[in-house]
RODO-2510 file (C-alpha; in nm, 4 decimals, decimal comma):
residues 308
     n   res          X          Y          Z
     1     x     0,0000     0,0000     0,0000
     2     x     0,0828     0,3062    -0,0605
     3     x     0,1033     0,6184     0,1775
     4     x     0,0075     0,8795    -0,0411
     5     x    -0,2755     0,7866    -0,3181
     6     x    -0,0791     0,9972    -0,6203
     7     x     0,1718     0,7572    -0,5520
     8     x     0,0192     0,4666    -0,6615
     9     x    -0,0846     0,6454    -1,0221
    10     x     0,3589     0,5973    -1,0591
    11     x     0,3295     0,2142    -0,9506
    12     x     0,2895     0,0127    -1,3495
    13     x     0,2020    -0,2781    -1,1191
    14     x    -0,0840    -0,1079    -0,9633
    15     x    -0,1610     0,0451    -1,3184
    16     x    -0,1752    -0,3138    -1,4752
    17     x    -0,4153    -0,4705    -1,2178
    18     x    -0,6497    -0,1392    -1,2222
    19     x    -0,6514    -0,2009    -1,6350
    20     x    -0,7482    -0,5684    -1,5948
    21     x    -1,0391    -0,4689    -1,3100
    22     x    -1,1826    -0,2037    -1,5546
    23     x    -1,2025    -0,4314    -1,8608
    24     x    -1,3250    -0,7034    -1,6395
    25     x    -1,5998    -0,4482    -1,4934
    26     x    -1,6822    -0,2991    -1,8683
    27     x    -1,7291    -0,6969    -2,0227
    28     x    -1,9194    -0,7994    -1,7321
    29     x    -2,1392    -0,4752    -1,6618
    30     x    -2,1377    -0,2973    -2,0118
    31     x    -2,3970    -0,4889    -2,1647
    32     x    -2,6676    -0,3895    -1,9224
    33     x    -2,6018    -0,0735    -1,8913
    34     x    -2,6363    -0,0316    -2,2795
    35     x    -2,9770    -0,2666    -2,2550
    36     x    -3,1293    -0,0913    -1,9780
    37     x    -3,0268     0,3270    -2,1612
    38     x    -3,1060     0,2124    -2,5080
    39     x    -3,4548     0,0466    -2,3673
    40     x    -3,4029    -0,2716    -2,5216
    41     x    -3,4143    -0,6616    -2,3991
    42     x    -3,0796    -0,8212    -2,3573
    43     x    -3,2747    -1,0936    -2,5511
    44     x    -3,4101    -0,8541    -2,8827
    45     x    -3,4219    -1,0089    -3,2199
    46     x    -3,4391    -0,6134    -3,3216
    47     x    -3,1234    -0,5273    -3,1565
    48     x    -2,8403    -0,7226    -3,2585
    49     x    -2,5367    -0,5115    -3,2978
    50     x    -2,4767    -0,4098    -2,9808
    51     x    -2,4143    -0,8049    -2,8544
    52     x    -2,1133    -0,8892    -3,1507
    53     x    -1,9912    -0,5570    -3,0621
    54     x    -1,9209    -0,6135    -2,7050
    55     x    -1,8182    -0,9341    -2,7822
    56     x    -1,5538    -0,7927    -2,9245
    57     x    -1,4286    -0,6327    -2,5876
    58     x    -1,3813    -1,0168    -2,4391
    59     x    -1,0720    -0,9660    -2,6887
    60     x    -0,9456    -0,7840    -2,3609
    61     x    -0,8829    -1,0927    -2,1714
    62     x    -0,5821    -1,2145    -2,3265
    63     x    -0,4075    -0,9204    -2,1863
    64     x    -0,4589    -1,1203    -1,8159
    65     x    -0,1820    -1,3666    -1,9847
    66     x     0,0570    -1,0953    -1,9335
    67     x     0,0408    -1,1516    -1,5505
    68     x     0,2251    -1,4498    -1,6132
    69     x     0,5390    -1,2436    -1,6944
    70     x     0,5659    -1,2108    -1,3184
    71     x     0,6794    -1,5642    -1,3592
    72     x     1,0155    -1,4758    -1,4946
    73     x     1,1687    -1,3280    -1,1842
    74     x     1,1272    -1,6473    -1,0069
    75     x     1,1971    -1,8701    -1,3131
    76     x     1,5305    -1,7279    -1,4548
    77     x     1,5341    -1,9678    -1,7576
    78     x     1,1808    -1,8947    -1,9395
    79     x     1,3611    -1,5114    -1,9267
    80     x     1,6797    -1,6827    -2,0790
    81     x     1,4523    -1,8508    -2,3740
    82     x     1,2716    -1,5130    -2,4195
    83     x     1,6138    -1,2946    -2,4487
    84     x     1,7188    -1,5662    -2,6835
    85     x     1,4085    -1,5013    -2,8962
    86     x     1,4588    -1,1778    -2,9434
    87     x     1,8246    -1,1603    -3,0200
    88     x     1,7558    -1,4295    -3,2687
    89     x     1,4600    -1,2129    -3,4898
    90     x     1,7638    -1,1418    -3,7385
    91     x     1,9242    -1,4190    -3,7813
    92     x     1,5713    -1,6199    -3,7835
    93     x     1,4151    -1,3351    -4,0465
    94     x     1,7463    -1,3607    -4,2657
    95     x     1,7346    -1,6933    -4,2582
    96     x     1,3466    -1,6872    -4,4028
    97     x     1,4640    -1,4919    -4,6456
    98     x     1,6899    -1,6889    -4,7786
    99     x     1,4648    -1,9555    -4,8094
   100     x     1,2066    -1,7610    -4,9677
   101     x     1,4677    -1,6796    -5,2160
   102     x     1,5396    -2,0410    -5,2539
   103     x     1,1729    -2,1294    -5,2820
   104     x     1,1274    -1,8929    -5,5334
   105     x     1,3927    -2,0079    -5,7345
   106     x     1,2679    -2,3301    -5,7917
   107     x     0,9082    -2,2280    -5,8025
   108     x     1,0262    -2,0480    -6,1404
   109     x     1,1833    -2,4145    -6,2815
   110     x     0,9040    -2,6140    -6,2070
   111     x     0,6490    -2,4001    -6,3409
   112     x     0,8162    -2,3920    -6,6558
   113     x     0,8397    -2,8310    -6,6336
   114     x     0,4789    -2,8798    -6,4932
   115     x     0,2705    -2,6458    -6,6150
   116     x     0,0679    -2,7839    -6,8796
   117     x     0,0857    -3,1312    -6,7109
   118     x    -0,1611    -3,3088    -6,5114
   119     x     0,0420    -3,3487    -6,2411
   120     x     0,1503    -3,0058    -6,1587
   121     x    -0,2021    -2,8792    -6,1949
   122     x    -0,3381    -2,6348    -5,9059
   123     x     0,0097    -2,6814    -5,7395
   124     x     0,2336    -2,5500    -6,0362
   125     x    -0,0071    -2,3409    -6,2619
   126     x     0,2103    -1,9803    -6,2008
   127     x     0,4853    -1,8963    -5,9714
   128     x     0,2654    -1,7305    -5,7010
   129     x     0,0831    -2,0608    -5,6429
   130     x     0,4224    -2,3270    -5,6950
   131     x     0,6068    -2,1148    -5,4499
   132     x     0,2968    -2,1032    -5,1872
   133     x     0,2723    -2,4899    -5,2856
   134     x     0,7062    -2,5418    -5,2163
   135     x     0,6975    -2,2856    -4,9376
   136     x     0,4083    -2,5145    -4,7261
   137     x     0,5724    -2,8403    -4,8218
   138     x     0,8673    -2,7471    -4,6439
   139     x     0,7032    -2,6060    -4,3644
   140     x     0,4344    -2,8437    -4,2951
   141     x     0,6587    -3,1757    -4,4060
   142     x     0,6816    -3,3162    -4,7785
   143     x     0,3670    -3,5068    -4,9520
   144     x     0,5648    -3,8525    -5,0384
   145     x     0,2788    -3,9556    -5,2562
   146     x     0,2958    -3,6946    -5,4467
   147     x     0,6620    -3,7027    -5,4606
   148     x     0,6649    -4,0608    -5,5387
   149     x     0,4221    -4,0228    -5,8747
   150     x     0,6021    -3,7733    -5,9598
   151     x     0,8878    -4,0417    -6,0666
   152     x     0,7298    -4,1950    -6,3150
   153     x     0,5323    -3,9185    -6,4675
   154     x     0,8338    -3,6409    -6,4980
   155     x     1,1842    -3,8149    -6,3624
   156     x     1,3483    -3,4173    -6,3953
   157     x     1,0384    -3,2662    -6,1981
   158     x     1,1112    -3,5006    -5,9006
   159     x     1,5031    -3,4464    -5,9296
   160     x     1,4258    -3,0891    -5,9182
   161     x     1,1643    -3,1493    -5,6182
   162     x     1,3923    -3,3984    -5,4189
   163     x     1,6375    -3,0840    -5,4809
   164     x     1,4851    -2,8081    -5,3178
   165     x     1,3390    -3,1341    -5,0266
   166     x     1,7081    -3,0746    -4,9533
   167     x     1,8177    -2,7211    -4,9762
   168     x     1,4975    -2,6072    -4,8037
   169     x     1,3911    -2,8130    -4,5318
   170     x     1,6795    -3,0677    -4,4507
   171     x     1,9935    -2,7471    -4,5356
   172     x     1,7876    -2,4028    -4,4542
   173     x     1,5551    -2,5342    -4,1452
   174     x     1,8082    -2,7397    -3,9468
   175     x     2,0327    -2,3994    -3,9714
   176     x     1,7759    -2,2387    -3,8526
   177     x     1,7349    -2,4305    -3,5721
   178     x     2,1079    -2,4286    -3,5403
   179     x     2,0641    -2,0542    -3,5342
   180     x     1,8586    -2,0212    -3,2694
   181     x     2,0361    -2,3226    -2,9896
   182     x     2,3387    -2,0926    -3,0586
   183     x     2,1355    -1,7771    -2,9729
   184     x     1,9915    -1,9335    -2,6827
   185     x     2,3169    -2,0600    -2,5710
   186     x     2,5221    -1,7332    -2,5869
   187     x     2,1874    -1,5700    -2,4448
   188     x     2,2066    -1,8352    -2,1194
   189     x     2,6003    -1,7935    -2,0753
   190     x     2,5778    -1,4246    -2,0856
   191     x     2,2937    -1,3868    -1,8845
   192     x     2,4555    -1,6380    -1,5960
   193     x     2,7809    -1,4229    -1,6504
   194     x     2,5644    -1,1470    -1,5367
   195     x     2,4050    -1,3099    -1,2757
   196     x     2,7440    -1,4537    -1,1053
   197     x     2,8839    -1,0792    -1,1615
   198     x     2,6182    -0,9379    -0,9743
   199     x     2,6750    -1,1926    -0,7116
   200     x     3,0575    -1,1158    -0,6788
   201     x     2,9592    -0,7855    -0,6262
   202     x     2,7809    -0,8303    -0,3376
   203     x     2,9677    -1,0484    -0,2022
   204     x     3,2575    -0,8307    -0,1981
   205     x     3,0428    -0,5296    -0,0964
   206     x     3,0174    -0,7651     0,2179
   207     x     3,3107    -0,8562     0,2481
   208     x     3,4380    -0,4736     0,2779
   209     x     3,1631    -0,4567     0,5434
   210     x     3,3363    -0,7120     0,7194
   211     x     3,6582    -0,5488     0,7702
   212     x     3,5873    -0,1430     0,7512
   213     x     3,6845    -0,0477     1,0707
   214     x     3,5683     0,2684     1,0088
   215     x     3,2953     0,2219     0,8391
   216     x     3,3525     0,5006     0,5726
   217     x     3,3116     0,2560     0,2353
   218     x     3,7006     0,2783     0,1216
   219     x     3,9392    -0,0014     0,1754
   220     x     4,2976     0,0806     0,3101
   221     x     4,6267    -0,1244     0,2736
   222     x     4,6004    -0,2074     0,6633
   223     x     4,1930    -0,3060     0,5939
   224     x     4,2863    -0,5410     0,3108
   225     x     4,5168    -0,6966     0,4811
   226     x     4,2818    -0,7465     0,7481
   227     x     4,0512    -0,8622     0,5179
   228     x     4,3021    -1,1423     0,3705
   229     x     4,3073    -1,2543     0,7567
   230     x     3,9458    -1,3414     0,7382
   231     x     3,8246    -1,6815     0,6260
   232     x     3,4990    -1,5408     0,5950
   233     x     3,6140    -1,3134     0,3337
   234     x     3,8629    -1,5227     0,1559
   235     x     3,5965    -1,7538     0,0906
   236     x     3,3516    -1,5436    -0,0622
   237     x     3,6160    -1,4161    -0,2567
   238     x     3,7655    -1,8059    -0,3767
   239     x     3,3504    -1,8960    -0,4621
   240     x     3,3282    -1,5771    -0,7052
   241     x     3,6289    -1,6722    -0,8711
   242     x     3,8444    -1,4714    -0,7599
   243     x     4,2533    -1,5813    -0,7467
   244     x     4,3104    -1,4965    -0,4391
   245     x     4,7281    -1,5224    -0,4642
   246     x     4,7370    -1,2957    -0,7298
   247     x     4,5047    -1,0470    -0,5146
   248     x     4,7301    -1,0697    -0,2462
   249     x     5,0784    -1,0199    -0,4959
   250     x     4,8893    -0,7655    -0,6717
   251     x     4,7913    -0,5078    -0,3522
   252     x     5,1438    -0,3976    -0,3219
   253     x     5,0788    -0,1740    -0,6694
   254     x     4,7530    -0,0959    -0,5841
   255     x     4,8436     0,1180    -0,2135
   256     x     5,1548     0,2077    -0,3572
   257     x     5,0370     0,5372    -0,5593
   258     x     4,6986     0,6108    -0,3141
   259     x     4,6691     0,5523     0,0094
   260     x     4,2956     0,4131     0,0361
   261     x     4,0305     0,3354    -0,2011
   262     x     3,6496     0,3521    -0,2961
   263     x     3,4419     0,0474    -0,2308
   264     x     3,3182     0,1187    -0,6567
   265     x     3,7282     0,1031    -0,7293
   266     x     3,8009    -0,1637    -0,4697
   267     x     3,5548    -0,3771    -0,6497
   268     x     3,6504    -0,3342    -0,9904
   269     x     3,9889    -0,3935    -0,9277
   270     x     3,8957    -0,7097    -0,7393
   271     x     3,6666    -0,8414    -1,0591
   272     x     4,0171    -0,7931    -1,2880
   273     x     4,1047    -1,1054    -1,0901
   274     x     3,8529    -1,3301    -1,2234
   275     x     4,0010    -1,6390    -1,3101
   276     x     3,7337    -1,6743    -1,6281
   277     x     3,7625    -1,2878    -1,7175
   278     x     3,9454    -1,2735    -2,0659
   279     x     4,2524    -1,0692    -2,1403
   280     x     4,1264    -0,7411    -2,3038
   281     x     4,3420    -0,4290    -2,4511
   282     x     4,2495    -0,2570    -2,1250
   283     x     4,4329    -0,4927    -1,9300
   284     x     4,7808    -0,4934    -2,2093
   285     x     4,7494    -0,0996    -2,1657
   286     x     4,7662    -0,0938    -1,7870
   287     x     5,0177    -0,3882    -1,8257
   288     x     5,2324    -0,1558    -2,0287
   289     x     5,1625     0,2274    -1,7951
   290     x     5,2597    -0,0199    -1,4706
   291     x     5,6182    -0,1798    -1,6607
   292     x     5,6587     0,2166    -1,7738
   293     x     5,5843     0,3344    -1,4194
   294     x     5,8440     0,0585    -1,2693
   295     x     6,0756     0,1499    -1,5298
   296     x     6,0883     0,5255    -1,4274
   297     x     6,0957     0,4952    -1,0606
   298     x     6,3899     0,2408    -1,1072
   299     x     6,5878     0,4905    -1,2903
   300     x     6,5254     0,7357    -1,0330
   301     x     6,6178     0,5222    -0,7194
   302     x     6,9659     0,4257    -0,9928
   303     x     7,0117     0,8208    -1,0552
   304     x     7,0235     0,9046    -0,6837
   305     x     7,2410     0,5908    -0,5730
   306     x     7,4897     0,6992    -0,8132
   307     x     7,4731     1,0855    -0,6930
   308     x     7,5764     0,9156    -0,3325
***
């Protein structure tokens, strides 16, 4: 509930249910009122446009499906096969395309064979009907009988037909389905990737909690040390994936040039040690400012050795 009314105008989940109440109240109550101001019987044989007309309205309770998209924040896969969906529109819609092209292709050739035959007649007659005709067959799964009289009558027509049989639906439709597993799969590794990021987030947002002694959200070099001393932490930090060793080697550079830093900073610095995080150009650029910065400050310890 809401404290203040206005409020609840800003809520779409509120908004949603009030929509389904109203169309529920207009299908179940808008009949009568229309009977009972127009004068006329619910029953008339003289008033019959007003009953397919609100008929219509019961269109309106397909939009009660969309409650079930609630669904998806407890079930994390159907959201997985709908991203996939999506993402896959092009490739599925290029895909069509192509066999459309295909289908027209050889709708063309086998016009030109079957058209004045008794065979190809109402399936082959012009190129609008053979490539409807091709286009279902491959859709809907391939008349063998017709395929198999087709051998004796016209032996080119069927090597034609067993042709596009295997361009169209064994070639073009088991890509497609390849297609869309592949979509699907990327869909459900990025999406987990996501998920498990999130998670190692948190984690280490706790895990800074654990050991702030001063509760101001920044991580010192005394704090993270601290923090390697807990097995609480360490833990969270070895399920995320985190290498831990290279962590620890690695917090020598990172308190050498600031003294403290922000819990945002802390944690993307801690995410670079992902053991499944890939090598980017990022990483060979700060690979090649922390040699240069090494480098330098060598040659300036060297330069005042040698004044000594």
């Amino acid at each position: 509930a809401c404290e203040v009314c206005s409020r609840a105008l800003s809520d779409c989940s509120f908004l949603f249910d009030l929509f389904l109440a109203v169309t529920m109240s207009i299908e179940t109550w808008g009949a009568e009122v229309i009977y009972l101001l127009t004068g006329q019987s619910a029953r008339s044989s003289g008033y019959q446009g007003i009953t397919p007309a609100l008929r219509s309205l019961r269109l309106i309770r397909i939009t009660r499906a969309f409650r079930m998209s609630r669904l998806f924040r407890s079930v994390p896969e159907l959201m997985i096969l709908v991203q996939g969906m999506f993402q896959g529109v092009r490739s599925v819609c290029t895909t069509l395309i192509l066999l459309i092209l295909v289908t027209y292709t050889f709708a063309v050739a086998m016009v030109q064979l079957l058209q004045n035959k008794e065979i190809g007649a109402g399936k082959f007659d012009n190129v609008p009907t053979a490539t409807n005709f091709l286009l279902m067959q491959t859709l809907c799964g391939f008349d063998t009988n017709y395929i198999t009289s087709m051998v004796y009558i016209d032996p080119l027509s069927f090597l034609f037909l067993l042709t596009y049989q295997l361009l169209g639906s064994l070639t073009l439709m088991n890509m497609l389905t390849g297609v869309m597993v592949d979509v699907v799969g990327t869909t459900a590794q990025t999406e987990q990737e996501e998920q498990s990021l999130k998670m190692l987030k948190r984690d280490i947002a706790d895990v800074v909690n654990l050991t702030d002694e001063n509760h101001d959200q920044t991580v010192t070099a005394v704090e993270f040390a601290h923090m390697m001393q807990n097995p609480e932490a360490v833990r969270k930090l070895y399920e995320g994936g985190v290498n831990v060793l290279a962590l620890v080697d690695y917090a020598d550079f990172v308190f050498r040039d600031t003294a403290e830093l922000s819990l945002e900073d802390f944690v993307e610095t801690v995410l670079q040690f992902r053991g499944q995080s890939p090598a980017t150009v990022k990483d060979v650029v700060d690979l090649r400012v922390c040699v240069s910065k090494e480098i330098a400050r060598v040659d300036k310890t060297v330069a005042a050795a040698s004044k000594q």
